[in-house]
C-alpha positions in Angstrom: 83.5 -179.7 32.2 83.5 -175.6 31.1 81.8 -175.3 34.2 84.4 -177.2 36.2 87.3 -174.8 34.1 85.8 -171.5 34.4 85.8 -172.3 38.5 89.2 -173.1 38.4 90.2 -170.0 36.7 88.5 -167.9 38.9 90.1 -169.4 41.9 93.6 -169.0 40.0 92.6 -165.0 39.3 91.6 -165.1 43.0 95.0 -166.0 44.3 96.8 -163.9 41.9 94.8 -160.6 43.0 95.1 -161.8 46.8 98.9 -162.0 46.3 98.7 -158.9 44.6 97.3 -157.1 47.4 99.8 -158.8 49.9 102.8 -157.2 48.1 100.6 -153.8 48.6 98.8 -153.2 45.6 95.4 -151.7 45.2 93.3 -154.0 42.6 90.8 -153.4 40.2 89.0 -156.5 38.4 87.8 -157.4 34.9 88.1 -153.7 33.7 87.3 -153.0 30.3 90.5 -151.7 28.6 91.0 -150.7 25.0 88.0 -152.6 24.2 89.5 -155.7 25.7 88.6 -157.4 29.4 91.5 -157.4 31.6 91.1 -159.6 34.4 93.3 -157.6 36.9 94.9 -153.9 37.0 97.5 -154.0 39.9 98.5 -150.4 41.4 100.2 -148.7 44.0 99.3 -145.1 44.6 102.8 -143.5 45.0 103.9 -139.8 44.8 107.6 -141.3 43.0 106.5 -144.1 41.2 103.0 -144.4 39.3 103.3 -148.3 38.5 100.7 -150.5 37.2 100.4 -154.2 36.4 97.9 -155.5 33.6 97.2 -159.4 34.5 95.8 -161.3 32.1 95.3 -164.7 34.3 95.0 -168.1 32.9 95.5 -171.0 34.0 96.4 -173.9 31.3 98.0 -176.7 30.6 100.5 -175.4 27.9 102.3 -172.2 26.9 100.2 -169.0 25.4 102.6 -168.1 23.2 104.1 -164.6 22.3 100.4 -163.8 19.4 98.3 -164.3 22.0 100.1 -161.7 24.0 100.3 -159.1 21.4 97.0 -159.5 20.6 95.6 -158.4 24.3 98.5 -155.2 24.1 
């Protein structure tokens, strides 16, 4: 059953990074940040506007909550 999970959530970070790079950004995958794996670092190289995206993909069946998300900033 893990087996069957972890499958499924690389398909879901698959689509989110492929969406990503529709919209025009540059991706890097499970990069080591601050100690912590981040599945997805979303960028667009821009002389005006250095924005990234940190994506932290999961796919569940029930809200995170805010703890978790303050515990991977």
């Amino acid at each position: 059953m893990k087996e069957i999970n972890v499958q499924k959530g690389k398909k879901f970070e698959d689509e989110v990074a492929s969406l990503l790079k529709l919209m025009g950004y540059q991706i890097l995958r499970n990069v080591l940040l601050c100690g912590t794996q981040t599945d997805i670092i979303a960028y667009k190289p821009d002389i005006f506007n250095n924005l990234k995206l940190i994506v932290e993909c999961g796919d569940r069946n029930t809200n995170i909550g805010v703890e978790i998300i303050k515990e991977k900033a």
